[in-house]
Structure formats: structure tokens, C-alpha cells
N, CA, C and O of each residue as an XYZ file, in Angstrom:
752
protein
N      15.199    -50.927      6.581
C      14.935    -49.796      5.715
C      14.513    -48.581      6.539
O      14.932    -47.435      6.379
N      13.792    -48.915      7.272
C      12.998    -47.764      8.493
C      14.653    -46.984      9.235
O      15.100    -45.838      9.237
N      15.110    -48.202      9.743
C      16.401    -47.179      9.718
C      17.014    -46.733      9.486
O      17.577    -45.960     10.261
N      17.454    -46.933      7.904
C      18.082    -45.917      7.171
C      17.456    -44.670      7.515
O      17.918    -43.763      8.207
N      16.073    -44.764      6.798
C      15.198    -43.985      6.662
C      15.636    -42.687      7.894
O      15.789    -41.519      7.536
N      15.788    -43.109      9.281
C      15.868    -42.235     10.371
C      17.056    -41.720     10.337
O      17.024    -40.490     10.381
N      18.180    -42.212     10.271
C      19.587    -42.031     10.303
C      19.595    -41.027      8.745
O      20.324    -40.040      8.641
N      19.087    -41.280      8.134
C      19.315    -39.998      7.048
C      17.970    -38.522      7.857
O      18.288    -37.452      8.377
N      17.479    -38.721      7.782
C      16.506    -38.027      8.107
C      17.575    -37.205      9.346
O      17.864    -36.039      9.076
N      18.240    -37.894     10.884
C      18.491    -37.046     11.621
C      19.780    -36.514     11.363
O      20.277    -35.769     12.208
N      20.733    -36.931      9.753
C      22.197    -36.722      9.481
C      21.425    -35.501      9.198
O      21.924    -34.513      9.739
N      20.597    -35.319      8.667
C      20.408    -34.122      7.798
C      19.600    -32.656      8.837
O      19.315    -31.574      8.325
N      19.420    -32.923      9.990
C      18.977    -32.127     11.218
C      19.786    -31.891     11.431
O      20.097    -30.780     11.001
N      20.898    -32.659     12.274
C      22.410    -32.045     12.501
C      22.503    -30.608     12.257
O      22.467    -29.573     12.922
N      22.643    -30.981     10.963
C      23.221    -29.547     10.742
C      22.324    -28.410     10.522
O      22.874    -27.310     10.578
N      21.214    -28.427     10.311
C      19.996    -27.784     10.300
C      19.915    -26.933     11.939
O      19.825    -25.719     12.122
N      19.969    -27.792     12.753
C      20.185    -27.552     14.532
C      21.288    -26.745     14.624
O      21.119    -25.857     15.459
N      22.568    -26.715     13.971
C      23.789    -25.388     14.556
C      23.777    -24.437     13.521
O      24.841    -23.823     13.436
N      22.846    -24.094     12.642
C      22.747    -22.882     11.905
C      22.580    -21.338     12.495
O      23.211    -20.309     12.255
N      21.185    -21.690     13.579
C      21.381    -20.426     14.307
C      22.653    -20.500     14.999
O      23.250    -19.566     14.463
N      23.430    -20.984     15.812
C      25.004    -20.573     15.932
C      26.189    -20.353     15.119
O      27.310    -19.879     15.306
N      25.616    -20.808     14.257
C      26.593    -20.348     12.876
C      26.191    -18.517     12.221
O      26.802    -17.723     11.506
N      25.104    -18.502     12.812
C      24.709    -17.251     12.144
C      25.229    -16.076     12.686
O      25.686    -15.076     12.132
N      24.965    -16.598     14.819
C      25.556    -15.722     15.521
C      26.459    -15.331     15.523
O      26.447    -14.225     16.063
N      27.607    -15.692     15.109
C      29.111    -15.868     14.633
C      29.140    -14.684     13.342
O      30.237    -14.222     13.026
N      28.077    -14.291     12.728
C      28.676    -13.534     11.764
C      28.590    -11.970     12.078
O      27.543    -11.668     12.649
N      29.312    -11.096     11.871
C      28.988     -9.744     12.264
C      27.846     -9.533     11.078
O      27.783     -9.821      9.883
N      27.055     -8.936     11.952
C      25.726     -8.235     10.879
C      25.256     -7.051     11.062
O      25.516     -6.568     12.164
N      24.564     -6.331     10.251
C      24.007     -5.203     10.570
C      23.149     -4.770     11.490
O      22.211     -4.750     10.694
N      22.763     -4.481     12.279
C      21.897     -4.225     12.789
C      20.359     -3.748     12.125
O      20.180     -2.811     11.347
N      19.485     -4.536     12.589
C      17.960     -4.321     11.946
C      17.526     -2.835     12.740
O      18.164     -2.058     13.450
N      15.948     -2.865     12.180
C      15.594     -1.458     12.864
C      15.128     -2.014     14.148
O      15.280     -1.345     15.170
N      14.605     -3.112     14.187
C      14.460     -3.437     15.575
C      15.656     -3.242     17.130
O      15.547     -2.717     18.238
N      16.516     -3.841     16.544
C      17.738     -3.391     16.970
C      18.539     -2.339     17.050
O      19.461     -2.356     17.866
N      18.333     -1.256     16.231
C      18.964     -0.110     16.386
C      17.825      0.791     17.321
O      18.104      1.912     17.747
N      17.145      0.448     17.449
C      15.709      1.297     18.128
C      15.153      0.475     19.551
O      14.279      0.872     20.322
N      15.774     -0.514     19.614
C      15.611     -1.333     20.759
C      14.118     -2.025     21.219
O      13.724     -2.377     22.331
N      13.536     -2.062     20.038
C      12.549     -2.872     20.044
C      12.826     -4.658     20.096
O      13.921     -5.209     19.987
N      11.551     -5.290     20.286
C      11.840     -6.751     20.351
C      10.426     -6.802     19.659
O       9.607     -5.989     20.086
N      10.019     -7.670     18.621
C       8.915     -8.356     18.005
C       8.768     -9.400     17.993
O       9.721    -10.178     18.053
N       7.769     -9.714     17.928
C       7.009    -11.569     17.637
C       6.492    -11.760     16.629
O       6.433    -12.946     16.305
N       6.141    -11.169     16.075
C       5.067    -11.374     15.094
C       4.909     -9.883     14.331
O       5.505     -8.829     14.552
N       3.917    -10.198     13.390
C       3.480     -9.586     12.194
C       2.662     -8.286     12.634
O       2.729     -7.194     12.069
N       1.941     -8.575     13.657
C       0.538     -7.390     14.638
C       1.584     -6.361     15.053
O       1.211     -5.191     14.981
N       3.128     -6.644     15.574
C       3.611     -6.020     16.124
C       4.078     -5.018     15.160
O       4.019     -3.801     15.333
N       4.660     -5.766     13.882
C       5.241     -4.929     12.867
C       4.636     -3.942     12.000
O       5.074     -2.938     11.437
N       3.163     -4.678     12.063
C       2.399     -3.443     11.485
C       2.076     -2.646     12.327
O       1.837     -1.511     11.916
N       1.922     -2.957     14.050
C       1.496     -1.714     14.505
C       2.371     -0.492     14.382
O       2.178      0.681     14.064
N       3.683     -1.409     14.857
C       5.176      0.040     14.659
C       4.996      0.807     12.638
O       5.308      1.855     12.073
N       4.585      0.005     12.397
C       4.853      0.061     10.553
C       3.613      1.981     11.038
O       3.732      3.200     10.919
N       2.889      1.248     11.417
C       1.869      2.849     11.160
C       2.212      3.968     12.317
O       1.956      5.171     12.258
N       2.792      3.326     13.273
C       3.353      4.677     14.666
C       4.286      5.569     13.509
O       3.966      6.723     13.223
N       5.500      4.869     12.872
C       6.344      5.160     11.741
C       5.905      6.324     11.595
O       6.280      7.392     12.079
N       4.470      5.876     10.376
C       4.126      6.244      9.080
C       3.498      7.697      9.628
O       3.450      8.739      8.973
N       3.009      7.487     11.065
C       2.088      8.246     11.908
C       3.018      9.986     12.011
O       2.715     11.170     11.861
N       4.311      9.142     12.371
C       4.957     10.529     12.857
C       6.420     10.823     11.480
O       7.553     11.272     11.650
N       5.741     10.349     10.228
C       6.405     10.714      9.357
C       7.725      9.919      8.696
O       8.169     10.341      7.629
N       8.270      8.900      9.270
C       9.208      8.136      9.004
C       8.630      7.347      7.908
O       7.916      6.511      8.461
N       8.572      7.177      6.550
C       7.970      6.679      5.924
C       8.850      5.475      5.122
O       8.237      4.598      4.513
N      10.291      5.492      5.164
C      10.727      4.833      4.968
C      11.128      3.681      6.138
O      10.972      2.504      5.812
N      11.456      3.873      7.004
C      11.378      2.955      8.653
C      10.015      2.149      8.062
O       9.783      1.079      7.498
N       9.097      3.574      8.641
C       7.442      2.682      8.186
C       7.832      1.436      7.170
O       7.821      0.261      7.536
N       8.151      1.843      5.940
C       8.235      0.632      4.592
C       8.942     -0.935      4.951
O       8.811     -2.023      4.390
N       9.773     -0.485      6.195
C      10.571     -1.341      6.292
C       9.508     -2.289      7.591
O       9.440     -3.518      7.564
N       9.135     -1.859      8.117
C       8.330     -2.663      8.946
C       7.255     -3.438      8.459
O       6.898     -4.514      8.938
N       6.518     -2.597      7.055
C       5.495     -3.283      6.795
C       5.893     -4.515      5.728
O       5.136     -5.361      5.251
N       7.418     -4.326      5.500
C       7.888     -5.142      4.553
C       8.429     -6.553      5.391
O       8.589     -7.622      4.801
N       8.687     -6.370      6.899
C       8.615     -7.495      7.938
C       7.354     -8.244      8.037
O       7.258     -9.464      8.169
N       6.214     -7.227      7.946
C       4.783     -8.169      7.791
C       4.522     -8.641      6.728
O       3.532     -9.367      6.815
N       4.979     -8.580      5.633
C       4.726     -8.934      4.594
C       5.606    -10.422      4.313
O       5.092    -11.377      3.730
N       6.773    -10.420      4.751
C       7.616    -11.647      5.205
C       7.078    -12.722      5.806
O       7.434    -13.865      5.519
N       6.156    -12.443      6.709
C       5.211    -12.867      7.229
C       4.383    -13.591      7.128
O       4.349    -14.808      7.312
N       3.268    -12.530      6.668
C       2.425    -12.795      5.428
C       2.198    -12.010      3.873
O       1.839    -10.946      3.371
N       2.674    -13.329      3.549
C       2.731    -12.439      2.444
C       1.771    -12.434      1.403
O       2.098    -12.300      0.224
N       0.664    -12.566      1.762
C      -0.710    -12.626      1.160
C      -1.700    -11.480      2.192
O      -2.927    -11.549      2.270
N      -0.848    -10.468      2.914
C      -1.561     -9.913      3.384
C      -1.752     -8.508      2.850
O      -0.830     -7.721      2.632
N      -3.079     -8.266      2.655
C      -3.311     -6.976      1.450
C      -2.999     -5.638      2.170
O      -2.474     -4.640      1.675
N      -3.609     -5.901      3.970
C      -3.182     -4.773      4.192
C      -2.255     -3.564      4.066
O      -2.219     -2.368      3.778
N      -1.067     -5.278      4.705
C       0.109     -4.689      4.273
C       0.975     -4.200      3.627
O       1.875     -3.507      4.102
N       0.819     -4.524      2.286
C       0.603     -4.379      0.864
C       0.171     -3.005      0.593
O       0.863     -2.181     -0.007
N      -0.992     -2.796      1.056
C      -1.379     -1.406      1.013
C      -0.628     -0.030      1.822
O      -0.416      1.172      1.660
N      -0.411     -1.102      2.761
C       0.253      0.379      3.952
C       1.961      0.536      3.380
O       2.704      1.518      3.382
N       2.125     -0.505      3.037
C       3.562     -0.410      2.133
C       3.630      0.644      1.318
O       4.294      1.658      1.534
N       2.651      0.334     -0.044
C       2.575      1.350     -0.905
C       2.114      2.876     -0.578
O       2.585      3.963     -0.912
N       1.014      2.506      0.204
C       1.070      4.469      0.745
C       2.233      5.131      2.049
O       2.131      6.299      2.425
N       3.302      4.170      2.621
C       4.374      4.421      2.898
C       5.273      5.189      1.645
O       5.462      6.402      1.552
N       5.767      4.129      0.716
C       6.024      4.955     -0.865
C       5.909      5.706     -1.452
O       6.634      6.243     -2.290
N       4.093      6.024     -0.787
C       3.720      6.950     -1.781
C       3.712      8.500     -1.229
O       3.363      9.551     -1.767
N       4.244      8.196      0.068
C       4.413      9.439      1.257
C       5.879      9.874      1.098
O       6.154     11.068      1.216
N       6.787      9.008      0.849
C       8.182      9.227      0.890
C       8.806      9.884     -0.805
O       9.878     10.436     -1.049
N       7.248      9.431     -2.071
C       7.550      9.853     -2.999
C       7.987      9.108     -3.882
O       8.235      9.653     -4.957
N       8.220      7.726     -3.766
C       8.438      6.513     -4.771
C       7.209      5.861     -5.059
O       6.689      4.850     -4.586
N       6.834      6.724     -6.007
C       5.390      6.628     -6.714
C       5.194      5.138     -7.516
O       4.293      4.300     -7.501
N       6.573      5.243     -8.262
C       6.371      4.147     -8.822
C       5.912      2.367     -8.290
O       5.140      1.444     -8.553
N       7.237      2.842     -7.214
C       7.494      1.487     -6.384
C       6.434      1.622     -5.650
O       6.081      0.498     -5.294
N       5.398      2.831     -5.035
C       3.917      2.886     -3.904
C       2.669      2.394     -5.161
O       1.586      1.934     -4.799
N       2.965      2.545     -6.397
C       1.769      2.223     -7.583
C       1.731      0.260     -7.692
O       0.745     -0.476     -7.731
N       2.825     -0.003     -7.710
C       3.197     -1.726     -7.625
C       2.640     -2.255     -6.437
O       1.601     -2.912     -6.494
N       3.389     -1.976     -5.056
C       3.121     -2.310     -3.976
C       1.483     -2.285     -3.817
O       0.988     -3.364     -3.490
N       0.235     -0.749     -4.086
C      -1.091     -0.963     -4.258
C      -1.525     -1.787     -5.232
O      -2.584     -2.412     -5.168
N      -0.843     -1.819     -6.038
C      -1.540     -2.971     -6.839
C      -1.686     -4.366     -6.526
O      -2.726     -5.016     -6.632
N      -0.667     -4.738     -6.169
C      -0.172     -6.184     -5.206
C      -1.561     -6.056     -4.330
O      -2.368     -6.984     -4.394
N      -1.787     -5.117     -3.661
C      -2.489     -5.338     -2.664
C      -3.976     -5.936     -2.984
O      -4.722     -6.751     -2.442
N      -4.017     -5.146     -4.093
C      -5.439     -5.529     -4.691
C      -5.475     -6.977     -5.665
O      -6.549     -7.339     -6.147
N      -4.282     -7.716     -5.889
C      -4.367     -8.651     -6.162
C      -5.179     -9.872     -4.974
O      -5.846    -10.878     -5.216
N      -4.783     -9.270     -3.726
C      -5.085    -10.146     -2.515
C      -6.525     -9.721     -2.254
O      -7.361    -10.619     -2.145
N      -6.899     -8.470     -2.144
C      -8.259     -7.746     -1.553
C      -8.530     -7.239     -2.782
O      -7.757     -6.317     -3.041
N      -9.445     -7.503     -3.793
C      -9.934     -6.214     -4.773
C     -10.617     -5.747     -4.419
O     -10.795     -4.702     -5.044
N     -11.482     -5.928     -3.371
C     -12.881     -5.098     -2.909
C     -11.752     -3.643     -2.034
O     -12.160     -2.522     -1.728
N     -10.249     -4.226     -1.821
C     -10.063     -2.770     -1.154
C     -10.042     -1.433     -1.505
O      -8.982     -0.857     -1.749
N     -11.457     -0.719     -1.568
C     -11.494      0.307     -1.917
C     -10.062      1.350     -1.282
O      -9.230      1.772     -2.085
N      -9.983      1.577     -0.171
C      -8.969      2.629     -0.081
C      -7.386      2.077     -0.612
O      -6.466      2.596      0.021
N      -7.085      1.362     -1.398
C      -5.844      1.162     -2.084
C      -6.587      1.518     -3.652
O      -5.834      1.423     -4.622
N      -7.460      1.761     -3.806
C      -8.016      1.813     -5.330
C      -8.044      3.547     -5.361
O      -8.155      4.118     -6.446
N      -7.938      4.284     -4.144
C      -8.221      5.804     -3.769
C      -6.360      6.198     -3.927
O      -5.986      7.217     -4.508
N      -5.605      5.420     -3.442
C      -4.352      5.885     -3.114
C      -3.755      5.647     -4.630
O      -3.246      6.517     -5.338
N      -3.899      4.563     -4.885
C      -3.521      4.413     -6.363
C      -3.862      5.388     -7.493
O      -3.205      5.320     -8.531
N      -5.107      6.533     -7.331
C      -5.680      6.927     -8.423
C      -4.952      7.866     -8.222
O      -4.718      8.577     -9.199
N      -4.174      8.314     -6.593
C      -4.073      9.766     -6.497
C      -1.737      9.219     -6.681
O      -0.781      9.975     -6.860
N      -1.769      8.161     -6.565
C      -0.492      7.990     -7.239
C      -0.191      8.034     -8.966
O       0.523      8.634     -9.770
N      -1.031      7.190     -8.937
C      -1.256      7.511    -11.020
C      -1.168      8.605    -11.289
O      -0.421      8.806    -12.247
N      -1.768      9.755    -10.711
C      -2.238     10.813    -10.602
C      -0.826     11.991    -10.715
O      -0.708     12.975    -11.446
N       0.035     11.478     -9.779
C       1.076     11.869     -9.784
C       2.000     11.542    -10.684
O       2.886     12.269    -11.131
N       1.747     10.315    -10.966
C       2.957      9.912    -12.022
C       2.579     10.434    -13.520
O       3.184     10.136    -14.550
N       1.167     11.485    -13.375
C       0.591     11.483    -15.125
C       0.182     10.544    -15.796
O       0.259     10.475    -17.023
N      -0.299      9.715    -15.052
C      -0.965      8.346    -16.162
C      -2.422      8.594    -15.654
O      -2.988      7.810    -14.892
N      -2.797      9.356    -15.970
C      -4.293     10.103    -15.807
C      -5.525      9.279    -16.388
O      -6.638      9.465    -15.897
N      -5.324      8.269    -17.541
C      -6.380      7.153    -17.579
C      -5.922      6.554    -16.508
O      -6.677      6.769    -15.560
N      -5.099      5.954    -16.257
C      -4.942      4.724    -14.988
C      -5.606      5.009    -13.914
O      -6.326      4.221    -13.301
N      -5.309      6.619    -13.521
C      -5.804      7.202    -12.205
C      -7.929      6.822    -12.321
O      -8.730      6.221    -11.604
N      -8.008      7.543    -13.548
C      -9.603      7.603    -13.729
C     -10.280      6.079    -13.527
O     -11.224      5.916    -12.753
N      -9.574      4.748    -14.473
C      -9.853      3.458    -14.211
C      -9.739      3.210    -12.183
O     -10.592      2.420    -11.777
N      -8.970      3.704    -11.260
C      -8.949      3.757    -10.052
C     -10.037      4.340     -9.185
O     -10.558      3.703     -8.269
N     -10.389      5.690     -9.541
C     -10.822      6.173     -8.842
C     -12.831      5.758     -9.457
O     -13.788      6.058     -8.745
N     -12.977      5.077    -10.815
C     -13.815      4.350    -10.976
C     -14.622      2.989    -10.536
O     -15.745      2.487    -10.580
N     -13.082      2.697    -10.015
C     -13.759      1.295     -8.965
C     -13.753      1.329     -7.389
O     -13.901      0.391     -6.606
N     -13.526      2.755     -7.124
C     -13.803      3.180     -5.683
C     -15.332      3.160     -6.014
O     -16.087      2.405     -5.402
N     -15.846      4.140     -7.150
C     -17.176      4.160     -7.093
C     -17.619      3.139     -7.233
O     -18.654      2.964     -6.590
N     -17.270      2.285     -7.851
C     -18.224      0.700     -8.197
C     -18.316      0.221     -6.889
O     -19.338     -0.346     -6.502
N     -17.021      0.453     -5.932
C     -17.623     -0.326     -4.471
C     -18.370      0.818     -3.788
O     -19.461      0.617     -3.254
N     -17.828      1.931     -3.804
C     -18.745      2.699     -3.112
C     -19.508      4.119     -3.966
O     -18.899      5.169     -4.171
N     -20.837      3.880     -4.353
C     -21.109      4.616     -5.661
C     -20.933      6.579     -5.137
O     -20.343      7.489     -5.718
N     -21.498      6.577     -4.224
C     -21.698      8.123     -3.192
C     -20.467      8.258     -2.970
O     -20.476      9.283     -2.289
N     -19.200      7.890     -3.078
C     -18.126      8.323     -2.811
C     -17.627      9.631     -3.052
O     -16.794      9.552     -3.954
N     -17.758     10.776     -2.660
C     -17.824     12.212     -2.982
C     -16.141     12.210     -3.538
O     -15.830     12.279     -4.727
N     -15.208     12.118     -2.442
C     -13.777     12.389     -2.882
C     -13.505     11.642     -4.547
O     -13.066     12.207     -5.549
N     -13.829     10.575     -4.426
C     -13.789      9.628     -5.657
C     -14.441     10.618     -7.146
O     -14.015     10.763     -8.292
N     -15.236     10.965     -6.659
C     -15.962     11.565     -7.620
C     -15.207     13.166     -8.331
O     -14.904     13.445     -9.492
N     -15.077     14.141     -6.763
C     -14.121     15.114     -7.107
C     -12.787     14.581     -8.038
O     -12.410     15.108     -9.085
N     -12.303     13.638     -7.507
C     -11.069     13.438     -8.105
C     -11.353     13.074     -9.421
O     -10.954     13.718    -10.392
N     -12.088     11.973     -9.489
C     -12.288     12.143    -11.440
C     -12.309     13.319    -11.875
O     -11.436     13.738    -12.635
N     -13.144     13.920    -11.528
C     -13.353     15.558    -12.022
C     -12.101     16.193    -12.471
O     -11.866     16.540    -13.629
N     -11.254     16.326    -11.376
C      -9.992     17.050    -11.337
C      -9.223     16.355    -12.673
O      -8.795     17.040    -13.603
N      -9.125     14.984    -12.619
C      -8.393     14.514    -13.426
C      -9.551     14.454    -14.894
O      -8.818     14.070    -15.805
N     -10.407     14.578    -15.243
C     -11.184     14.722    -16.822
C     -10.565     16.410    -17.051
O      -9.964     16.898    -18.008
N     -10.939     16.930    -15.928
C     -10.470     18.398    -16.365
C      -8.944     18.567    -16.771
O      -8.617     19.172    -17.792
N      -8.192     18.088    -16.048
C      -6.792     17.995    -16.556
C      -6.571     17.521    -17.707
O      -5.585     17.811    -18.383
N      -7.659     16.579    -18.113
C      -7.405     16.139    -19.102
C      -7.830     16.774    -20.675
O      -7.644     16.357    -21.818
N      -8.495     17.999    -20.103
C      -9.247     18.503    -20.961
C     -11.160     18.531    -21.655
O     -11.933     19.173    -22.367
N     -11.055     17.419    -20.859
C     -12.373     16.756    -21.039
C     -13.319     17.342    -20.204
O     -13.679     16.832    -19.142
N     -13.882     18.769    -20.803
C     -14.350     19.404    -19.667
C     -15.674     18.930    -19.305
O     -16.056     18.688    -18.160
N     -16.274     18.829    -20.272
C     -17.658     17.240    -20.988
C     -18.207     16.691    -19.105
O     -18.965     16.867    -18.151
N     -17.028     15.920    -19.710
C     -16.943     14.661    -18.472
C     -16.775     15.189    -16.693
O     -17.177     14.739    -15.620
N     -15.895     16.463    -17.160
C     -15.552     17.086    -15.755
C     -17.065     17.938    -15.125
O     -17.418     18.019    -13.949
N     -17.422     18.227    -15.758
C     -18.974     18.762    -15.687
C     -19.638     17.853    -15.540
O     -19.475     17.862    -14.320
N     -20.370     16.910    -15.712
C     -20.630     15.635    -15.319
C     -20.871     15.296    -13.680
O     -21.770     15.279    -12.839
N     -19.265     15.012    -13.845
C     -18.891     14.563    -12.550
C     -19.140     15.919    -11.488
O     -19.552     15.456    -10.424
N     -19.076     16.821    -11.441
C     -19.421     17.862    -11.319
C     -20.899     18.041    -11.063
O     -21.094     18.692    -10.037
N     -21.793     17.731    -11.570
C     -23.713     17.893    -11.599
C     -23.932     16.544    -10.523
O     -24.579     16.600     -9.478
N     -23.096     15.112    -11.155
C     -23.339     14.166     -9.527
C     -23.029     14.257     -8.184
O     -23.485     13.501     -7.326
N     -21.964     15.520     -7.908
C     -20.903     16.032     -6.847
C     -22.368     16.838     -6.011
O     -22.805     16.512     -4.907
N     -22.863     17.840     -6.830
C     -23.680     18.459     -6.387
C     -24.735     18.044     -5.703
O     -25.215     18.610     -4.722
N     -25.179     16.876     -6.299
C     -26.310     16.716     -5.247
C     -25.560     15.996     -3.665
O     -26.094     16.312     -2.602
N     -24.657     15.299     -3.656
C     -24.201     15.161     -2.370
C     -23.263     15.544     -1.621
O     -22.928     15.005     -0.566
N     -22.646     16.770     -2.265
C     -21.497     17.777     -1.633
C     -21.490     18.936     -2.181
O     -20.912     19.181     -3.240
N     -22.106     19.718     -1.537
C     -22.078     21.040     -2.453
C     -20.738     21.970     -2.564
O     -20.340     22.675     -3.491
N     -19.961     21.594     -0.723
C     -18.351     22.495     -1.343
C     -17.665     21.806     -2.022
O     -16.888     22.455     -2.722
N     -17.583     20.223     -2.176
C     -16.303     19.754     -3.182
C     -17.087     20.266     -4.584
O     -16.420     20.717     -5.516
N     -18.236     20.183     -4.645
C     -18.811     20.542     -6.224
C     -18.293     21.705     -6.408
O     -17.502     21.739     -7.351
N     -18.516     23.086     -5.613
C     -17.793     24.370     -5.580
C     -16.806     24.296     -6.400
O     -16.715     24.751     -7.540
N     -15.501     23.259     -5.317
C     -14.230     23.306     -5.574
C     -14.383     22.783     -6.797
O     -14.267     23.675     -7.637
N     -14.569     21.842     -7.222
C     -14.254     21.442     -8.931
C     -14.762     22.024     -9.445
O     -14.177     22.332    -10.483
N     -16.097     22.642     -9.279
C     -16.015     24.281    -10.746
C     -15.516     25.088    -10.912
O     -15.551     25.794    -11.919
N     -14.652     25.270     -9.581
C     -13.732     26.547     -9.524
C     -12.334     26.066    -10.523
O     -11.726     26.772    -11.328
N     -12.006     24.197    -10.045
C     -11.233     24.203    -10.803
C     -10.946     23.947    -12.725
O     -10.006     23.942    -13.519
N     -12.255     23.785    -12.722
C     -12.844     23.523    -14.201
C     -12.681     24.856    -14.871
O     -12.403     24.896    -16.070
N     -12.865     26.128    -14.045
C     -12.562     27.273    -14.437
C     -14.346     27.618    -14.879
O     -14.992     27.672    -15.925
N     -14.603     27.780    -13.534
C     -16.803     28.028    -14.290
C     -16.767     28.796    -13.182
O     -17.774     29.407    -12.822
């Protein structure tokens, strides 16, 4: 029985073993690694190129690298995150709003995907979504000044001048020019 057992076990390696030569055999596209003449190992590598990318503006390259780390690992939030604010640089708000969210499925404590998300919502006009975002920046970090301006901006957009004033009187005691700036934009 044991030898069956082996003799199926190595029929079925066989062919498992000439796949990579079967592959070589096919004309393929060239990756970005390959068109750019890079060589990678790993995931460290892909995210580092993923942010040189993102660094000098290639934001779609960038997407594509961080979408190699994510292949990877794909429970990794970072990447997840640097994906979506790749997206959200190139302007696919929608697809950079998914990708941050993903991320925070893995990390919820990640405050700066909860910052990028509010200011993508933000863009897309889903102005509660943005406010629920830029609310749990403050829950992790309560002094968060930008967090705070940005609600502002977005209650005021919203009309809610109430609330934008508010946020506005907490701004003040720990930033007096973003407080400026949101009364200026509150129209006070």
C-alpha cells in the first residue's frame, strides 16, 4: 500500500517539476520588473520600489508593485494602504477608497489609512463617510489637529456650520493657524 501510496504521490510531481519549462516556452509580456531591469526576491523589495514609484510620481507603476506585495502578503495592511493612496494619487478614488478599507480590515488601529480615506470620501462627496473617517483618526489620536480641521471643512460643506464652529473652538486651543484657516473657510 505504502507503495502505491509513493508511486502516485511522485506520478503526480512529474509533472508539477516541468511546468516552469513549460512556462518558459510561452511568449509573455514583459513585467515591470523586466521592462525596467530590476530583479526582486521578495515583498521588502517591492514595497520599497512600490514607494521610490509613488515618491517620484508614477503612481500607477507604484500600484503595481504594491499589488506584487500584496501577492505576497496578502494580509499585509501596509500594503493595502500604500496601494490605495497610490489610487488615490493617480485619481481612482473609488478603487484607492476599497483598497484603504481592506487595509483597515487587517490594521484598524491604522490611523493614517483612516486620514487618506476621509480625504478620498471627501472627494468622492460622501461627506458622512469622510466625517465617520476622519472621527476615528481622533479616537486613536484625540489632538489630531489635521483630523480635526478636516471635519470642520467637511461640517461646513455640509452646511452644518453648528458643528463646523465646534470643531473650530477645539482647533483653537491647539493650532491657532489651521483654526484661522477654517474660520476663514466657514466664512467668519
Amino acid at each position: 500500500m505504502k507503495t502505491i501510496i509513493l508511486t502516485f504521490i511522485w506520478s503526480c510531481l512529474i509533472p508539477l517539476m516541468a511546468l516552469p519549462a513549460a512556462y518558459a516556452l510561452v511568449e509573455k509580456e514583459p513585467t515591470i520588473e523586466e521592462e525596467q531591469g530590476f530583479e526582486f526576491l521578495g515583498a521588502a523589495e517591492w514595497m520599497q520600489k512600490g514607494l521610490e514609484l509613488n515618491g517620484q510620481g508614477q503612481y500607477e507603476e507604484a500600484a503595481e508593485a504594491f499589488q506584487k506585495v500584496i501577492s505576497v502578503n496578502p494580509d499585509d495592511a501596509v500594503a493595502w494602504f500604500s496601494l490605495g493612496t497610490a489610487k488615490a494619487f493617480s485619481g481612482s478614488y473609488e478603487e484607492a477608497a476599497g483598497f484603504l478599507s481592506q487595509a483597515l480590515t487587517f490594521d484598524p488601529d491604522l490611523m493614517v489609512a483612516y486620514s487618506n480615506l476621509g480625504a478620498v470620501y471627501g472627494r468622492l462627496g460622501r461627506f458622512e463617510e469622510a466625517l465617520d473617517a476622519y472621527s476615528q483618526v481622533l479616537r486613536l489620536k484625540p489632538d489630531d489637529t489635521n483630523a480635526r480641521y478636516n471635519r470642520g471643512i467637511v461640517f461646513a460643506g455640509l452646511g452644518d456650520r453648528d458643528s463646523a464652529l465646534k470643531e473650530y473652538e477645539l482647533l483653537l486651543a491647539t493650532d491657532k493657524e489651521l483654526a484661522a484657516a477654517l474660520l476663514q473657510f466657514i466664512g467668519m
